[in-house]
VOVO-462629 format. One record per residue (C-alpha): residue in one letter; residue number from 0; x, y, z. Coordinates in pm, whole numbers, plus 32768, in hexadecimal, padded with zeros to 4 digits. Example, Ala and Ser with C-alpha at 12.3 -4.5 7.8 and 13.67 -1.06 7.14 Angstrom:
// VOVO-462629
+---+-----+------+------+------+
| r |   k |    u |    v |    w |
+---+-----+------+------+------+
| A |   0 | 84CE | 7E3E | 830C |
| S |   1 | 8557 | 7F96 | 82CA |
+---+-----+------+------+------+
//
This chain:
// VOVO-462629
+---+-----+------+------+------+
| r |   k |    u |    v |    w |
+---+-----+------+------+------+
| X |   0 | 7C6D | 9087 | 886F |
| X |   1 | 7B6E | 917C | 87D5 |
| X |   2 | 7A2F | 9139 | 8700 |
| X |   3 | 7AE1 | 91A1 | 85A5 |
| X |   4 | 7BF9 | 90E3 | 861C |
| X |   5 | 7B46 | 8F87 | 8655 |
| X |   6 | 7A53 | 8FFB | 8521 |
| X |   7 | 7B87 | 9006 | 8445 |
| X |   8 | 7C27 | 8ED6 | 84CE |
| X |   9 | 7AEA | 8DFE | 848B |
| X |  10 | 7AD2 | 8EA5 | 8344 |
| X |  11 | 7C2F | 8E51 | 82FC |
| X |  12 | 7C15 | 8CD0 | 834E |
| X |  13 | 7AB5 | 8CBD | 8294 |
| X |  14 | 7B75 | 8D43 | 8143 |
| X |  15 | 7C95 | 8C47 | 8158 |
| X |  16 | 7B9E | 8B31 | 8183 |
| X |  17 | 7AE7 | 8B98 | 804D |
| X |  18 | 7C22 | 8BCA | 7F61 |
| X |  19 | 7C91 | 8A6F | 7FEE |
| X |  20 | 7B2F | 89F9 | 7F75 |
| X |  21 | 7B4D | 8A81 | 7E3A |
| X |  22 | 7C82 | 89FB | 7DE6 |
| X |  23 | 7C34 | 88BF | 7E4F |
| X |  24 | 7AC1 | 88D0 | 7D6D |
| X |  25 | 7B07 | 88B2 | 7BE6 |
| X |  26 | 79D7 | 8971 | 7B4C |
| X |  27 | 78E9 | 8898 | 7A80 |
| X |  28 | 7960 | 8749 | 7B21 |
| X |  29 | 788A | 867C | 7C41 |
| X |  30 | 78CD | 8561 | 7D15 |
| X |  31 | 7800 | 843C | 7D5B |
| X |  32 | 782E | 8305 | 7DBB |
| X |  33 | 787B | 81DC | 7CB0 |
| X |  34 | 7774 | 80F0 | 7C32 |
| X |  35 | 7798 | 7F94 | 7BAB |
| X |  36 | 7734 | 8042 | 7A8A |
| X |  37 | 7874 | 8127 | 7A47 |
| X |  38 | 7945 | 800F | 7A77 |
| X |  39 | 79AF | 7FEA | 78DB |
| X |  40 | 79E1 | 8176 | 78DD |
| X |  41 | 7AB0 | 8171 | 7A21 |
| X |  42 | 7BAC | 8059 | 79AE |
| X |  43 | 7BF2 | 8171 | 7881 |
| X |  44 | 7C91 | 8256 | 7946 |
| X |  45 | 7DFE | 821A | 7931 |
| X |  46 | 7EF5 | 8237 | 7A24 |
| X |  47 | 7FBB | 833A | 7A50 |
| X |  48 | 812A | 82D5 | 7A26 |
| X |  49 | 8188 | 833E | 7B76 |
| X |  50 | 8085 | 8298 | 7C3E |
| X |  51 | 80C6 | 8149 | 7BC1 |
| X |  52 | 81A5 | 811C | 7CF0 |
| X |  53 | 805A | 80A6 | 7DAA |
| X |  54 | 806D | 7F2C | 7CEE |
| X |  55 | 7EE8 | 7F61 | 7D7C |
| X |  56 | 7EA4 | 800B | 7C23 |
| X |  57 | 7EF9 | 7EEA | 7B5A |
| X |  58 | 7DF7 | 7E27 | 7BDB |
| X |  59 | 7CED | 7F2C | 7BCB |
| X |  60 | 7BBE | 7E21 | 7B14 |
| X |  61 | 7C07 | 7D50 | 7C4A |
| X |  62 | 7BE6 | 7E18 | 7D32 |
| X |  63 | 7A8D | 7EB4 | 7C90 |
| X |  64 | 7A25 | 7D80 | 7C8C |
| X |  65 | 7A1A | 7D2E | 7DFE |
| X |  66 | 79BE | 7E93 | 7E3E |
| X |  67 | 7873 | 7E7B | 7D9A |
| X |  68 | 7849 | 7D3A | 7DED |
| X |  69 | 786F | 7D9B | 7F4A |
| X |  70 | 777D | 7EAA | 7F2B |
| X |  71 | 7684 | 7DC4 | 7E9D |
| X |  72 | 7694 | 7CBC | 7FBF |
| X |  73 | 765E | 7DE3 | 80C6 |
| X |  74 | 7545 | 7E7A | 8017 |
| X |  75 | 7490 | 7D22 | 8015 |
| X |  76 | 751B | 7D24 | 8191 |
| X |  77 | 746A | 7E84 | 81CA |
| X |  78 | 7323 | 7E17 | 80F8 |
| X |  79 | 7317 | 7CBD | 81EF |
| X |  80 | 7370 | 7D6D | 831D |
| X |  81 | 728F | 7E96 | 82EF |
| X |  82 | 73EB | 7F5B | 8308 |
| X |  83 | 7498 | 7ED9 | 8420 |
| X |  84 | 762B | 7EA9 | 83F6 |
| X |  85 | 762B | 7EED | 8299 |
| X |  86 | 76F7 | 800C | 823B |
| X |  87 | 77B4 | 8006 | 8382 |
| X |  88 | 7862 | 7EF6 | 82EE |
| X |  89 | 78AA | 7F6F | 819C |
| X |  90 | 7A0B | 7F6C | 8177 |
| X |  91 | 7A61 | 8012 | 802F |
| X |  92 | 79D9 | 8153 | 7F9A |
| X |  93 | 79DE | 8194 | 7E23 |
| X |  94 | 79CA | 8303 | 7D7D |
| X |  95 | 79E4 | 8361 | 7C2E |
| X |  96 | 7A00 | 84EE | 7BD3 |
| X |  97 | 7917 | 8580 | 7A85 |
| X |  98 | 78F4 | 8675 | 79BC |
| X |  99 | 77A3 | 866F | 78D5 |
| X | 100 | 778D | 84FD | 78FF |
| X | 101 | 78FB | 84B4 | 788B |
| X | 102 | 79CC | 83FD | 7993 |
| X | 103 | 7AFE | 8479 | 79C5 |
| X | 104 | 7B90 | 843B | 7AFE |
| X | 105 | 7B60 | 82F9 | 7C06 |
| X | 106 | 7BBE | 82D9 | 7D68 |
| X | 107 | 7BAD | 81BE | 7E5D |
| X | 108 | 7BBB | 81C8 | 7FCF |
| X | 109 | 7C13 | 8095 | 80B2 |
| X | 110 | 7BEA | 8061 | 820E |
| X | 111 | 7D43 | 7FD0 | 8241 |
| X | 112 | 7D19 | 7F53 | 83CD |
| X | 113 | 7C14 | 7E76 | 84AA |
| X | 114 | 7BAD | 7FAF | 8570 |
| X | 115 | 7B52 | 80AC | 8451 |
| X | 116 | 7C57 | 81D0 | 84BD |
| X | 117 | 7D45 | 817E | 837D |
| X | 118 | 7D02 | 81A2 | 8224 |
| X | 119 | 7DDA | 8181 | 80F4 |
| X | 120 | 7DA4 | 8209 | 7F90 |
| X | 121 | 7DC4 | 80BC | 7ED5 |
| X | 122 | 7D8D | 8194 | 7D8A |
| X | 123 | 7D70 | 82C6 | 7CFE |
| X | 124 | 7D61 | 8357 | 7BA2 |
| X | 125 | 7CEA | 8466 | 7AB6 |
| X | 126 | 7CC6 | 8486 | 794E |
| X | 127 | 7E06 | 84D9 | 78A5 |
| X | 128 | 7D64 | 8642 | 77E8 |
| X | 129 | 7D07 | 868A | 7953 |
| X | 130 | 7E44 | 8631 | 7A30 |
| X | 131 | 7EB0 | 879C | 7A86 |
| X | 132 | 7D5A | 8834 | 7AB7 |
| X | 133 | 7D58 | 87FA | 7C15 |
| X | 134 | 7C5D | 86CC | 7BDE |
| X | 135 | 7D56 | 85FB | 7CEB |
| X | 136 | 7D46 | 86FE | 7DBA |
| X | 137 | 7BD6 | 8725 | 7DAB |
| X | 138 | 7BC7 | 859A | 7DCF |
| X | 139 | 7CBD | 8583 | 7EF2 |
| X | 140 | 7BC6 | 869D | 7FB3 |
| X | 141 | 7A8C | 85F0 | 7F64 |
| X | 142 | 7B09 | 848E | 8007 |
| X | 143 | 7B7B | 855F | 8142 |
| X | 144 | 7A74 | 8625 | 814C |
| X | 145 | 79A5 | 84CB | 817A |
| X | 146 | 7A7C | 8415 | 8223 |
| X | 147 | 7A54 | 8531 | 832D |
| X | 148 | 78D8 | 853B | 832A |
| X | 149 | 7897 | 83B1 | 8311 |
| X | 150 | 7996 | 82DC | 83B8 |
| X | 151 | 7A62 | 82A5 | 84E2 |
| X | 152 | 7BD8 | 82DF | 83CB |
| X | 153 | 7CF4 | 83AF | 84CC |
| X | 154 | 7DE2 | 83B5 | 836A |
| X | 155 | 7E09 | 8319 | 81EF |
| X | 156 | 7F13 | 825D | 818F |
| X | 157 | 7F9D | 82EE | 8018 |
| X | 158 | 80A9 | 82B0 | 7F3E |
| X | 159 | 7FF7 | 83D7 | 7E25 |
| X | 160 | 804E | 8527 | 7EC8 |
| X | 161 | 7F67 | 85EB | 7DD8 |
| X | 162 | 7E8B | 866F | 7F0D |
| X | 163 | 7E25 | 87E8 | 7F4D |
| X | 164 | 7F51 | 88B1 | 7FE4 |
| X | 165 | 7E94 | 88F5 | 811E |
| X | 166 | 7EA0 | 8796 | 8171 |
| X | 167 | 7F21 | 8743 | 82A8 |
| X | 168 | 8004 | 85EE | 8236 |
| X | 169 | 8133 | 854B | 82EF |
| X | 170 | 8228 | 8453 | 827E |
| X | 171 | 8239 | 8300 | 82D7 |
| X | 172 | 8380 | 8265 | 81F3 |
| X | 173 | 8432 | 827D | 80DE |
| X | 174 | 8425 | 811B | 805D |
| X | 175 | 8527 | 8098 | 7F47 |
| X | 176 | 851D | 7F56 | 7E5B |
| X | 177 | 8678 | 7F16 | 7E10 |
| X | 178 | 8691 | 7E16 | 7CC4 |
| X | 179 | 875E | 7D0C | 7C6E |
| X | 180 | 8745 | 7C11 | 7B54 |
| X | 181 | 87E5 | 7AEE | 7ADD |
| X | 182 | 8781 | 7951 | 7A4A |
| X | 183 | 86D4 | 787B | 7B2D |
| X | 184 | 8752 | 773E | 7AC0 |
| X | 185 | 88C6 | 77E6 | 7B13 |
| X | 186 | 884A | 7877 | 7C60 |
| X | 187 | 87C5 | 7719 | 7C9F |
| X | 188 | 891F | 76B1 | 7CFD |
| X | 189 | 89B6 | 77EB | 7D4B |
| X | 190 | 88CD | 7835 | 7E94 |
| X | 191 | 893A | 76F3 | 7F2B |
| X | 192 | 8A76 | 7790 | 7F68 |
| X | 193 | 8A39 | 792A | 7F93 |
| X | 194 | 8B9F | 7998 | 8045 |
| X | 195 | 8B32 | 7976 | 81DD |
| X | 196 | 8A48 | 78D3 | 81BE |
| X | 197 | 8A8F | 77DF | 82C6 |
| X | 198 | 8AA5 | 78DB | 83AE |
| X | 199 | 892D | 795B | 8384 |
| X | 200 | 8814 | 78F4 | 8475 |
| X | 201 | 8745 | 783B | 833D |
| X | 202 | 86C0 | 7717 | 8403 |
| X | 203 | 860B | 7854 | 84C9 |
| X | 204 | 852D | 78BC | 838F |
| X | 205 | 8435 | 77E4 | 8356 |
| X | 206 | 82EA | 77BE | 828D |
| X | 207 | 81A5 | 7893 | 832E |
| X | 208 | 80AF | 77E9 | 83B5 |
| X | 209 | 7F69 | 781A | 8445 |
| X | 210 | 7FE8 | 7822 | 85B5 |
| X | 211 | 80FB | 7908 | 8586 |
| X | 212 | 7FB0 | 7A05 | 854E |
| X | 213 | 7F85 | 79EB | 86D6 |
| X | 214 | 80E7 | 7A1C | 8725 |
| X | 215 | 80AC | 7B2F | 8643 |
| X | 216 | 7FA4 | 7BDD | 86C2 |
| X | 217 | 7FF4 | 7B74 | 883E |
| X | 218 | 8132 | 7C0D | 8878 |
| X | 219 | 80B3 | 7D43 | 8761 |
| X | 220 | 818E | 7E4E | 8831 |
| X | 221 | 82DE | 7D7A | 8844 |
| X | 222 | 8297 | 7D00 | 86E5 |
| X | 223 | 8237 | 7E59 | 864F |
| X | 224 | 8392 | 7EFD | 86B3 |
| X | 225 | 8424 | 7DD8 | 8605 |
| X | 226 | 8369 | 7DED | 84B3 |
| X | 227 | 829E | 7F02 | 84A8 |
| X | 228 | 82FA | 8037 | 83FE |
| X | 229 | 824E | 8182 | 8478 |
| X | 230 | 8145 | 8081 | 84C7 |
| X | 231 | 810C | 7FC5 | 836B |
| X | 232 | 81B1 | 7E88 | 82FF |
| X | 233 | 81FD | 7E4C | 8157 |
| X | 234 | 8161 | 7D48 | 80A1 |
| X | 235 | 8154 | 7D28 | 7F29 |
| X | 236 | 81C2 | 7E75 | 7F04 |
| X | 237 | 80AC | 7F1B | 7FDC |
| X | 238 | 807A | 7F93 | 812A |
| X | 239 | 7FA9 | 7EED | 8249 |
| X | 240 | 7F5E | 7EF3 | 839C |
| X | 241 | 7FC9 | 7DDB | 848F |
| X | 242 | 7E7C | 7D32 | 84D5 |
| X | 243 | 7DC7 | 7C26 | 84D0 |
| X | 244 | 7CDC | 7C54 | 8393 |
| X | 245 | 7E20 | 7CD5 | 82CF |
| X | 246 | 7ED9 | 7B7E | 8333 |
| X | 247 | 7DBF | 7AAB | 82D0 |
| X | 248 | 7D88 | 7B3E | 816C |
| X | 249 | 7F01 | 7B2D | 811B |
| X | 250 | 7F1E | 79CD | 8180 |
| X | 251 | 7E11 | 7986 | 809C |
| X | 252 | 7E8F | 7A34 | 7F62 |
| X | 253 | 7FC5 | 7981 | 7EB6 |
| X | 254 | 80EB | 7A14 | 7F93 |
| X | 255 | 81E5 | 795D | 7FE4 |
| X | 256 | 824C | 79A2 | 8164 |
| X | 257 | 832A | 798D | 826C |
| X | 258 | 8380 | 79D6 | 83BA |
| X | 259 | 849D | 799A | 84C2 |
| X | 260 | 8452 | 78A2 | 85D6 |
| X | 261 | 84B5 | 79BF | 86F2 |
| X | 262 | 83E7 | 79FF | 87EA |
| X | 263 | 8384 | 7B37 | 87AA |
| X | 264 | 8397 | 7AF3 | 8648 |
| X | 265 | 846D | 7BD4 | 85D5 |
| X | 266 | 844D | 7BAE | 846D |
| X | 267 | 831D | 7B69 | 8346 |
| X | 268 | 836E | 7B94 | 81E2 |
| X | 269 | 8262 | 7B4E | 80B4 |
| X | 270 | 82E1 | 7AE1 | 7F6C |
| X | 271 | 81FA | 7B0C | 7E23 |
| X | 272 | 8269 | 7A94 | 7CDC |
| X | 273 | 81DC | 7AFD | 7B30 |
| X | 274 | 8234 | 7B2C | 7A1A |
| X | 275 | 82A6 | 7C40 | 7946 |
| X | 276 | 82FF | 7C49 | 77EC |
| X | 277 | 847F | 7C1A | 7820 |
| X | 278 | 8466 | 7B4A | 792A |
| X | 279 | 83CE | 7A91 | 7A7D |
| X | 280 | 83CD | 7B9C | 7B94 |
| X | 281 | 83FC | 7B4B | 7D09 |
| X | 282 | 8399 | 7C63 | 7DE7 |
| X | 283 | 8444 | 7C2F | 7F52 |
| X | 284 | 83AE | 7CFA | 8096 |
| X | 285 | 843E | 7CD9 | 81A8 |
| X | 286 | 83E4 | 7D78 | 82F8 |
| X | 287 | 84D2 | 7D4E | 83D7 |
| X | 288 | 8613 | 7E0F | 84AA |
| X | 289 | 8722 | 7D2E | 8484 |
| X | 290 | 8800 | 7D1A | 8399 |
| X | 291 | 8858 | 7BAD | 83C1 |
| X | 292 | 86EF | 7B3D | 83B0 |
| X | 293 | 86B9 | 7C29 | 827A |
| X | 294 | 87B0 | 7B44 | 81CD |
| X | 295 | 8723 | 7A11 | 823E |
| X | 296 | 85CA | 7A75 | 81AB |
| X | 297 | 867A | 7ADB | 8066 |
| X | 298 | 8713 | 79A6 | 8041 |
| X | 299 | 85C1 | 78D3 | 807C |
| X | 300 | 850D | 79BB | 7F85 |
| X | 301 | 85EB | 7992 | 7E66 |
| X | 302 | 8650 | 77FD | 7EA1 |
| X | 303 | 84CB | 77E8 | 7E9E |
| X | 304 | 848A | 78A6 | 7D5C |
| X | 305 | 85A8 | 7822 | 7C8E |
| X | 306 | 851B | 76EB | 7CCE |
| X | 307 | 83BE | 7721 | 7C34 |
| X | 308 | 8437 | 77EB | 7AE2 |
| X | 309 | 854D | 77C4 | 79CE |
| X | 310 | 85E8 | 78B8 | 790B |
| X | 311 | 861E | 7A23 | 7991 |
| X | 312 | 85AE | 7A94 | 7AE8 |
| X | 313 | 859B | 7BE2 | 7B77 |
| X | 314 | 8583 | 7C24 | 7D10 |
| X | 315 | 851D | 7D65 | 7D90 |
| X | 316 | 8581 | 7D9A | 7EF2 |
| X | 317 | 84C1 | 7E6E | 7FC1 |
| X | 318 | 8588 | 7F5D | 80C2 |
| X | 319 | 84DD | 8045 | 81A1 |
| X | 320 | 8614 | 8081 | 829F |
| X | 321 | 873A | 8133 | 81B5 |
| X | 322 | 881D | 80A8 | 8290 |
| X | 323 | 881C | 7F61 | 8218 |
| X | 324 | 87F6 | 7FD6 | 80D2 |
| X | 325 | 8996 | 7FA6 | 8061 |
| X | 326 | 8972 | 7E6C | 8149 |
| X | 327 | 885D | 7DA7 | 8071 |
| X | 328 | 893C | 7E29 | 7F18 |
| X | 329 | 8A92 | 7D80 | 7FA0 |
| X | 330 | 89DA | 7C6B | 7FF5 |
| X | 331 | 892B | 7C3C | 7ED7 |
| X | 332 | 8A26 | 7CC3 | 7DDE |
| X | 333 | 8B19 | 7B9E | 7EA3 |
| X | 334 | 8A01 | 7A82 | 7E0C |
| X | 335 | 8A8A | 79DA | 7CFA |
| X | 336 | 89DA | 7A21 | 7BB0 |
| X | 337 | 8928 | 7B66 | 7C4D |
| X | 338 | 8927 | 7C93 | 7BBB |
| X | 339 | 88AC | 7DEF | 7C4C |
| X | 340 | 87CC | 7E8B | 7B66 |
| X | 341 | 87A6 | 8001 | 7BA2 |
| X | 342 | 86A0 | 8034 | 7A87 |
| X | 343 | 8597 | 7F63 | 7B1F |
| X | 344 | 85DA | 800C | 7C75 |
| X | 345 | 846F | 8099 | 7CF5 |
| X | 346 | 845E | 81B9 | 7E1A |
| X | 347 | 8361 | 826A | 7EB4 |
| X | 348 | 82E0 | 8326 | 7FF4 |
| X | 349 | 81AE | 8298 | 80B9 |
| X | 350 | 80EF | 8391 | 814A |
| X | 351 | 7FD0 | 83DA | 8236 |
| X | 352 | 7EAD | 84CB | 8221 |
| X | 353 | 7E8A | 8560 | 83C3 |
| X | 354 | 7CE8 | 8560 | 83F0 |
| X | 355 | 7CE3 | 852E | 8545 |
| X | 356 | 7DCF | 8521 | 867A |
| X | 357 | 7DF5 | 83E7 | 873E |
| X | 358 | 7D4A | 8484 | 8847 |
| X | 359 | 7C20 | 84AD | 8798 |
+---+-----+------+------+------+
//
């Protein structure tokens, strides 16, 4: 290859990087990181409509809260141990996007796994005036940008695919929340005798405990083709990593949870229950390959629920194999006092952003 001809190919590359900058850069707007002090101007900043598939964003004051007030405890960390350990630790990083000191966009970043390779976007959003300016885009190349230069990240996990088009992104699943709804006082009596039901394995699925973490974590390759899908299990309607840390911190928070007794288990499933307006809401997630067990799980979640609220209940079913998709509607369709409800049905596509290769 001649001079021109290497001359003109460098020039060539150097030009697409610099239109990719620029329409990733919104002029007039910076990025900086969050302080405690933008905290009442970032909880402002609605949601857009379409992102409120991450139930991450409805908790947003939450999760600021432990945010700064993990900040806070490693800078007094940093200050006592003349900086040793401190931000190596941090584990969530905040940004907020500005134009002439008006906020109008917010961003946070998660380390999602014990080792530092994963993140997740556990929220972003941008001022409603400024939604299709590019401001996401600008915010999406910003966090990559830094989670190239400071951390160990290989990808980040996303459910908002509002990056730059040059981003180099691959799918992990599709993941579905079928609905059904119907009275809990009726279902009381009705899930005692679900059609087959004495055929199902339900003695198998039984309440987690703190040793099923080993058996967990022990047999993580067996166990991982059994629940894992692309590599992240569901829990509360968000994505996680199969680790220690990640176990922990969902025991702790008010889940309900079960696994099989297999060995490998074969099966975990995390139920959550609130409130809406209408009514009680039971969201189901269960990670797991076999139909039969699915069922099981389904069973445990709802007898469980219906016996905490009265009035109207609402399950939403997570399903991230499409196979058993018609499988989990006969089944629950075949319940008694269960209704599918197609308007509450929830869908999207989890995503991750490719930084590094798992070589690297």
């Amino acid at each position: 290859m001649g001079l021109y001809s290497v001359l003109l190919n460098v020039t060539h590359k150097w030009l697409i990087m610099v239109i990719n900058r620029k329409m990733a850069s919104v002029e007039g707007v910076t990025i900086r990181f969050a302080e405690y002090e933008d905290e009442e101007n970032i909880l402002k900043i609605k949601v857009h409509d379409d992102d409120m598939k991450n139930k991450e964003f409805d908790d947003l004051e939450d999760a600021l809260d432990d945010a700064f007030e993990e900040q806070e405890e490693l800078e007094e960390e940093e200050e006592e141990e003349e900086g040793k350990g401190g931000e190596d630790d941090e584990s969530t990083f905040m940004f907020v996007a500005e134009i002439e000191s008006e906020l109008i966009g917010f961003a946070m970043l998660s380390l999602a796994d014990e080792d530092g390779e994963v993140g997740l976007i556990s929220d972003i959003r941008v001022a409603e005036t400024w939604r299709d300016k590019n401001v996401y885009q600008m915010m999406y190349q910003h966090i990559i940008d830094f989670a190239k230069r400071e951390l160990e990240i290989k990808h980040i996990r996303t459910t908002v695919h509002k990056y730059p088009d040059e981003t180099i992104t691959e799918e992990i699943c599709k993941t579905v929340y079928v609905a059904f709804d119907g009275n809990a006082k009726t279902l009381r009596d009705t899930l005692l005798s679900v059609p087959g039901i004495d055929d199902l394995p339900l003695s198998t699925v039984v309440p987690y405990q703190q040793r099923h973490m080993r058996q967990l974590l022990h047999s993580h390759a067996a166990v991982g083709q059994n629940i894992l899908t692309n590599g992240v299990f569901f829990a509360d309607m968000e994505s996680y990593s199969l680790c220690k840390e990640n176990l922990a911190d969902l025991a702790e928070e008010e889940l309900c949870m079960f696994v099989d007794k297999n060995k490998p288990i074969k099966s975990i499933s995390f139920g959550h229950d609130f409130d809406s307006d209408r009514a009680a809401v039971c969201t189901i997630d269960i990670n797991c390959k076999d139909a039969e067990l699915i069922k099981c799980h389904i069973i445990k979640h709802m007898q469980r629920a219906c016996k905490e609220v009265d009035g109207q209940i609402v399950f939403l079913i997570l399903v991230t194999d499409h196979d058993f998709e018609d499988k989990i509607k006969a089944f629950c369709n075949g319940i008694e006092g269960l209704k599918e409800e197609e308007k509450y049905r929830e869908s999207y596509t989890l995503s991750k952003i490719l930084l590094k290769s798992d070589d690297e």
